[in-house]
C-alpha positions in Angstrom: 0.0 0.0 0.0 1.4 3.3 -0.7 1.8 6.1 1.7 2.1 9.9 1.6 5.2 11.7 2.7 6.5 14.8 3.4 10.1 15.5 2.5 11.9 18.4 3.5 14.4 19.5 0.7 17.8 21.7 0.5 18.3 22.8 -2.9 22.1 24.2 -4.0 22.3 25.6 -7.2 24.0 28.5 -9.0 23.4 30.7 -12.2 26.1 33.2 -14.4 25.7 36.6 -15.1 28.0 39.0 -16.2 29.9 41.1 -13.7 28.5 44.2 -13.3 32.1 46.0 -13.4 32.3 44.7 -16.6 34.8 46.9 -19.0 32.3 48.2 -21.8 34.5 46.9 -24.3 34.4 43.6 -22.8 30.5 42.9 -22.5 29.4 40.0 -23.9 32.3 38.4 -24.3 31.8 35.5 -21.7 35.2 37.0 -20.2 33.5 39.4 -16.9 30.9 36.4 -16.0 30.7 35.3 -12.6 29.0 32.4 -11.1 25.8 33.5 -8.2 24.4 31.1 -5.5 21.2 30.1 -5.3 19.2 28.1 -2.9 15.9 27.6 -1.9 14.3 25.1 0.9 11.1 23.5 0.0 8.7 20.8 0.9 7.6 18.1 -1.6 4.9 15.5 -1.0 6.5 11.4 -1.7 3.9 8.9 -2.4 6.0 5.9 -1.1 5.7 2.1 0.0 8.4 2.7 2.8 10.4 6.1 4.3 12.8 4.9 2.9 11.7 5.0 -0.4 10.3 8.5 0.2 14.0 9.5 0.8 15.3 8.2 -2.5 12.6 9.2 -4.6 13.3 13.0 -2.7 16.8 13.0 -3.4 16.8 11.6 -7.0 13.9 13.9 -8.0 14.6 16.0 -11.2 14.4 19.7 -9.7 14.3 21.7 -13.0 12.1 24.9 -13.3 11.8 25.7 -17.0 11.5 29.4 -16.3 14.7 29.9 -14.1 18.0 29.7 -15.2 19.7 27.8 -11.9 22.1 24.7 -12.8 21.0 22.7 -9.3 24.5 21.8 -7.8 23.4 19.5 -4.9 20.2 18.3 -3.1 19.9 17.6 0.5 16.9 15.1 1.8 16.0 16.6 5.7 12.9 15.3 7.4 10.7 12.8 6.0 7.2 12.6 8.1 4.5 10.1 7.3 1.2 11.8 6.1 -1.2 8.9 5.6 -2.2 5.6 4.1 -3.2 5.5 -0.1 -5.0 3.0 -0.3 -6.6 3.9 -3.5 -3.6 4.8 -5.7 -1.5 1.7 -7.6 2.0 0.7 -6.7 2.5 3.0 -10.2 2.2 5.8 -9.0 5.0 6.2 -6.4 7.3 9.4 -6.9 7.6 13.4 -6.0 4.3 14.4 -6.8 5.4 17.7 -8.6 6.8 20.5 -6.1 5.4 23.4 -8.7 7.9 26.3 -9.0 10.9 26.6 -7.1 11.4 30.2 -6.2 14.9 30.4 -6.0 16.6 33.0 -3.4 19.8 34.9 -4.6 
């Protein structure tokens, strides 16, 4: 029977821009750019048979927001609670249900 988790997740990530002291004669060269953290925290609901599994599914979870520019660097699996009991959804259905956008903070 699956089960509904809670996963608390750490999201590294980073993005370039050019440097703002850039030399005129030098922007857009690829020269001036400079790498900028990102990161966000977030909390994404597992369907899982075990916590376990919930972790793993957390962890290996594609985070890519199509309208942001952030390479993710590293993911970090906190706290996994248990929610509830599915006991109407198939064995097929176990995964991240999707997190929706990201948010990132700079």
């Amino acid at each position: 029977m699956l089960k509904k988790f809670m996963a608390y997740v750490h999201l590294d990530g980073h993005y370039i821009m050019e440097d703002p002291r850039c030399p005129s004669e030098w922007k857009g060269s690829g020269c001036y750019d400079i790498d900028v953290s990102a990161k966000k925290d977030i909390e994404v609901e597992v369907w899982a048979e075990t916590e376990d599994q919930a972790r793993k599914y957390a962890l290996d979870y594609e985070y890519k927001d199509i309208s942001s520019t952030v390479e993710l660097d590293a993911v970090q699996v906190g706290l996994v609670k248990f929610v509830e009991d599915l006991p109407d959804r198939d064995p097929e259905e176990v995964g991240v249900i999707d997190p929706g956008w990201l948010n990132w903070k700079y």
